[in-house]
VOGU-3710 file (C-alpha; in Angstrom, 3 decimals, decimal comma):
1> xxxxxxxxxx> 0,000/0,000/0,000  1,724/3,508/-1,366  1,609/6,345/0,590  -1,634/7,718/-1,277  -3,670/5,004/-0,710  -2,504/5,037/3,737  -3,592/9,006/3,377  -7,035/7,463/1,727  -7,958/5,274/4,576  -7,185/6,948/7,689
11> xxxxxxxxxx> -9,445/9,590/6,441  -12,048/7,359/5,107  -11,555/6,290/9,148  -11,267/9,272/10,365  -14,687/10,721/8,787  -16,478/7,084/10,129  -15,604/7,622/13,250  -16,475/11,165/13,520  -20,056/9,784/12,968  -19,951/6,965/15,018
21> xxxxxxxxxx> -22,769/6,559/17,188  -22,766/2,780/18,406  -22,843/1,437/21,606  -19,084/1,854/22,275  -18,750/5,117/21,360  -16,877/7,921/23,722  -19,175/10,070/25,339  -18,246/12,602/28,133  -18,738/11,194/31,828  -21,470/13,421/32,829
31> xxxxxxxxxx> -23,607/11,717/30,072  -22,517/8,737/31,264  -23,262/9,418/34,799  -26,638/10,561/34,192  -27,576/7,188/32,275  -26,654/4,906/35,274  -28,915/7,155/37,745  -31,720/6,960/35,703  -31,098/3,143/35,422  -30,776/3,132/38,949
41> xxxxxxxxxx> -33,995/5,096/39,471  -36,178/2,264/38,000  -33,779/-0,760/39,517  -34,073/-1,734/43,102  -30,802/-1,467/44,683  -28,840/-4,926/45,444  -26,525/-5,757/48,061  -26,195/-8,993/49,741  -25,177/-9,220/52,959  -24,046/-13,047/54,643
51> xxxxxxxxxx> -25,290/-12,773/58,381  -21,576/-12,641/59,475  -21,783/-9,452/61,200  -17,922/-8,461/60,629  -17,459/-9,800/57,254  -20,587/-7,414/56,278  -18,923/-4,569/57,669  -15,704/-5,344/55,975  -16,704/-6,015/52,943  -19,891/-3,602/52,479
61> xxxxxxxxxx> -22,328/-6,411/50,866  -21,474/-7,856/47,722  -22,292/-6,202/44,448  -23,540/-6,915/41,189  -20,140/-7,129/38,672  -18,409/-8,726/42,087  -16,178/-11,523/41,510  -15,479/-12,922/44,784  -12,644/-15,883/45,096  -13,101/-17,975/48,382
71> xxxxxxxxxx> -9,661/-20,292/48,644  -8,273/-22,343/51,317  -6,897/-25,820/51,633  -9,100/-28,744/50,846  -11,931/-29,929/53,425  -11,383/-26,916/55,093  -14,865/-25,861/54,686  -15,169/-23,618/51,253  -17,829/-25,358/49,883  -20,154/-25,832/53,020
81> xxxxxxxxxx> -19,681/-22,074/53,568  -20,859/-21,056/50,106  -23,893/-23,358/50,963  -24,320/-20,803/54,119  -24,181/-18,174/52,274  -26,768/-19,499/49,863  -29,478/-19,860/52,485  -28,649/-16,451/53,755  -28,779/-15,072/50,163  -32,479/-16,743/49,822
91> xxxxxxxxxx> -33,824/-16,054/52,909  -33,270/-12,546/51,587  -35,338/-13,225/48,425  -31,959/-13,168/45,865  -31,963/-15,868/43,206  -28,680/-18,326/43,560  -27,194/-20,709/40,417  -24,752/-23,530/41,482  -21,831/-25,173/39,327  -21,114/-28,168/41,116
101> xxxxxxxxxx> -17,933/-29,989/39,271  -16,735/-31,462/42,902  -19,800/-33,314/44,027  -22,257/-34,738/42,254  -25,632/-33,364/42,962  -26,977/-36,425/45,653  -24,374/-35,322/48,103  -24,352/-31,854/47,303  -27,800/-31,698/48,274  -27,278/-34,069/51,403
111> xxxxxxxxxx> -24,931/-31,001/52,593  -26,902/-28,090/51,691  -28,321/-26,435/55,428  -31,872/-25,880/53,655  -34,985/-28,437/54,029  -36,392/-26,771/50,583  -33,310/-26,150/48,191  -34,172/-22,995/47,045  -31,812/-22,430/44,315  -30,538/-23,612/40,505
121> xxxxxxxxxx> -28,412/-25,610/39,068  -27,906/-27,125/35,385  -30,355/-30,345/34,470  -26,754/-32,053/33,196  -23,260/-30,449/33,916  -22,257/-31,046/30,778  -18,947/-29,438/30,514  -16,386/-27,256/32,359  -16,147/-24,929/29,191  -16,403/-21,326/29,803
131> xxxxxxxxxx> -18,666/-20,259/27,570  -21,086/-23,074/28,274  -20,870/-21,635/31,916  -21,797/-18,109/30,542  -24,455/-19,726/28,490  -26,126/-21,331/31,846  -25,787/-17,893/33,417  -27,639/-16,104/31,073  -30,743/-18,336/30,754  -30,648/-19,045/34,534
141> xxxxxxxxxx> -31,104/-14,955/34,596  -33,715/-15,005/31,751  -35,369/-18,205/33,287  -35,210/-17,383/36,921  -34,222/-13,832/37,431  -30,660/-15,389/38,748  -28,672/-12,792/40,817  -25,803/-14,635/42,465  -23,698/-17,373/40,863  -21,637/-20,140/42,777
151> xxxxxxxxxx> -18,968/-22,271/40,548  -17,253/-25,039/42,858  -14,383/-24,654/41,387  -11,716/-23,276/39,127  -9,812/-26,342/38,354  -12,587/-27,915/36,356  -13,277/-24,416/34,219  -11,952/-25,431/30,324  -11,243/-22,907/27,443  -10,342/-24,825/24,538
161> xxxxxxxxxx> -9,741/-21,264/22,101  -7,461/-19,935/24,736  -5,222/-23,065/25,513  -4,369/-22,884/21,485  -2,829/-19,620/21,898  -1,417/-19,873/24,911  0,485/-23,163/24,456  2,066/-24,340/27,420  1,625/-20,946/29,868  -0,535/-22,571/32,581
171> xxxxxxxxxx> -0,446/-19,537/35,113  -1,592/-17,257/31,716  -4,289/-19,843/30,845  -5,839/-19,888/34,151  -5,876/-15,887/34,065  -7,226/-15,873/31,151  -10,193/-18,329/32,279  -10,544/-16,014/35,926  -11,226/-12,915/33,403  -13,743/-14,513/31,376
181> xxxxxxxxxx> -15,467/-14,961/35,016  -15,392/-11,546/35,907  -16,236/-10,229/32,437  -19,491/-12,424/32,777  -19,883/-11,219/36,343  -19,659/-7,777/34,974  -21,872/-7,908/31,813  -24,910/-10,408/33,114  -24,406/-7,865/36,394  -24,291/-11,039/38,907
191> xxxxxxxxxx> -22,204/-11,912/41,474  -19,569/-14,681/40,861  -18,203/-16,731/44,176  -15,665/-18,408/42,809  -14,244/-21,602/44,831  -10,155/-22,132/44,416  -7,266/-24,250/45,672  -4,168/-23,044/47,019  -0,723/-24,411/46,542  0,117/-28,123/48,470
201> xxxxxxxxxx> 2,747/-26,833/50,982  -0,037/-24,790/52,515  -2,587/-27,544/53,498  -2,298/-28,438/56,799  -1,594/-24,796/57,833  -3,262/-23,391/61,016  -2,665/-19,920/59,901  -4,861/-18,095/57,016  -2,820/-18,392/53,665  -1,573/-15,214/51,715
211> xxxxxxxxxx> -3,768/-14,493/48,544  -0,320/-14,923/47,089  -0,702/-18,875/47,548  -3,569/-19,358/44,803  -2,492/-22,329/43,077  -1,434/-21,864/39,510  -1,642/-18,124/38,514  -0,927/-15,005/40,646  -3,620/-13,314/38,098  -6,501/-15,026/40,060
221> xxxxxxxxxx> -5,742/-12,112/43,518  -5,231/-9,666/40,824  -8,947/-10,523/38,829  -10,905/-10,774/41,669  -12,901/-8,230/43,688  -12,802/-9,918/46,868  -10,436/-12,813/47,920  -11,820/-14,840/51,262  -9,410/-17,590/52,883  -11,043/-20,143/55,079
231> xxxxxxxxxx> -8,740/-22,360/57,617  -9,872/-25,103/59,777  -8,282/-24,763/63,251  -5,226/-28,138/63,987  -4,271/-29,328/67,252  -1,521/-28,157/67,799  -0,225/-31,309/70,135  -0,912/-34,710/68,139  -0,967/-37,192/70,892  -3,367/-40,019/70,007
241> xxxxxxxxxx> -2,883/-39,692/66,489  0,249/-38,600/64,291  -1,851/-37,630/61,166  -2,891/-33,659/61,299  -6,560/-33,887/63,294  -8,969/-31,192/63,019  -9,783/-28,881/65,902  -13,591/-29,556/66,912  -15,581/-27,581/64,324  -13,765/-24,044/64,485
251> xxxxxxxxxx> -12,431/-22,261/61,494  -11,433/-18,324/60,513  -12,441/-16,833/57,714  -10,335/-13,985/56,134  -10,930/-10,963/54,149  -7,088/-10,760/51,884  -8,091/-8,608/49,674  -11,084/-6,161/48,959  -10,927/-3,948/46,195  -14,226/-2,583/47,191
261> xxxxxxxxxx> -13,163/-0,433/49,890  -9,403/-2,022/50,736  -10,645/-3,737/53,872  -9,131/-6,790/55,104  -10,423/-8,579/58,013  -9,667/-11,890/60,125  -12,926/-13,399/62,114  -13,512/-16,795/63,730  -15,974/-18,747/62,973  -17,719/-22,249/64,179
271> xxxxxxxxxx> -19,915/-24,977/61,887  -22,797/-26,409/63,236  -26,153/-27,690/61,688  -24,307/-27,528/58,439  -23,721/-24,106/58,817  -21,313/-21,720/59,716  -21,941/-19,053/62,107  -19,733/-15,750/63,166  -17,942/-16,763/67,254  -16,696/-13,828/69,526
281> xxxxxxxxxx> -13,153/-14,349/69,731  -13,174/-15,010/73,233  -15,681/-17,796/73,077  -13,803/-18,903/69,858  -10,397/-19,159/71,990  -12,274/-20,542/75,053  -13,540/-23,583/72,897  -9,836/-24,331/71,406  -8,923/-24,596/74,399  -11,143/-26,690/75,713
291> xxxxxxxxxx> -11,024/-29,048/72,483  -6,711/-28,636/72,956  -7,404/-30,211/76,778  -9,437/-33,174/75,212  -6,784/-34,007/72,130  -3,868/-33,839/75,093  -5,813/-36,273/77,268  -5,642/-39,082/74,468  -9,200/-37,583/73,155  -9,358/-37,284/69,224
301> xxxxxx> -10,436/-34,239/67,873  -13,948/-34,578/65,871  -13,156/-33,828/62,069  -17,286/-32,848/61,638  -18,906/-34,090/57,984  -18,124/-30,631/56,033
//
């Protein structure tokens, strides 16, 4: 292409774009502004709050466009507390969808702390790919009026278009599969909670994990609006048993990072009747104790049925 013809077509562009009025156009923020308050003026405003008095306050609700990543080790209660928050979300009249790739669906309902499961989930899960996922999102909002999305977990989420480009780059891959998330999040204007592994040298910790221990791509932290770490409490003193025991039914919860309002927060909570429920700390410290005392008198620690 000479010279002539490059002049040619960047005004031929120039001149289109000077007319452009599509969707994406640039517009100046004050028109912008005044668009979302009159959407707002005829939509009722969401938040949804858990129950857990001082995540609430931490956090500020969760918002539609919210991607929210809850990580820990395995067993150490991520699932059952998504399943808490799921009643809590319902008893407040929101609409929840479930991915389930971990359990099938007999024992995810055996776990769930509601006699009448009041939410959705796929007929079939049919595949892990991500825009099957999206797919499922949109008709469960068209269907059902769907306003908070659970996906248990990242590990089984598939792109087949993006692994081509991206070869061998796992840690690229799996941020490019964590975007997608929050993109749908953001465009179907749900809430994503987004269930995630952390690394194998940080299982049988007693302390929270770093948001920098995500398994397999430091992108996932970066993505997400909110990152929550749940640990179940150890004994710390293995006397009958030298495999790692679990300590009673306490666990803490952490706030790592919140993009909302830059928040972070550490609170203790304890599961009971399949749910989990906020503990003062004092109460919280009292009952490690008291479940330290039994484990040193030859007494194993109850692992509970999370």
């Amino acid at each position: 292409m000479n010279e002539i013809q490059e002049t040619e077509k960047r005004i031929k562009r120039e001149v289109y774009l000077k007319d452009y009025k599509g969707q994406d156009r640039v517009v100046h923020a004050e028109e912008k502004k005044r668009e979302i308050d009159e959407q707002r003026a005829f939509t009722p405003a969401f938040r949804a709050t858990t129950g857990i008095q001082m995540l609430d306050e931490c956090v500020d609700g969760f918002r539609r466009g919210q991607l929210i990543v809850v990580s820990g080790p395995p067993k150490n209660g991520k699932t059952a507390f998504c399943q808490t928050l799921t009643k809590t979300f319902t008893s407040q009249g929101k609409k929840c969808l479930w991915f389930s790739y971990e359990v099938g669906y007999e024992e995810l309902f055996e776990k769930f702390p509601m006699e009448n499961l009041d939410f959705y989930v796929p007929n079939y899960m049919e595949s892990g790919n991500v825009e099957w996922v999206e797919e499922k999102v949109i008709e469960s909002k068209i269907k059902h009026g769907t306003e908070i999305v659970f996906i248990d977990n990242l590990d089984f989420l598939r792109d087949t278009a993006i692994l081509k480009g991206m070869g061998l780059n796992l840690s690229a891959y799996i941020g490019s599969i964590v975007q997608k998330i929050k993109r749908i999040a953001v465009e179907q204007q749900v809430v994503i909670f987004l269930m995630s592994h952390i690394r194998k040298n940080k299982w049988t910790t007693n302390e929270l994990p770093d948001s920098e221990e995500l398994r397999d791509s430091g992108q996932i932290a970066q993505l997400a609006d909110i990152v929550l770490m749940m640990v179940r409490a150890r004994v710390d003193k293995r006397v009958d048993d030298p495999e790692s025991v679990y300590l009673g039914n306490l666990a803490i919860l952490g706030v790592m990072e919140n993009r909302h309002n830059g928040k972070t927060k550490r609170m203790h909570l304890t599961f009971n009747d399949k749910m989990f429920s906020e503990t003062p700390k004092d109460e919280y410290y009292k009952l490690k104790e008291s479940y330290d005392g039994k484990n040193e008198a030859g007494s194993r620690s109850s692992a509970g049925n999370w």
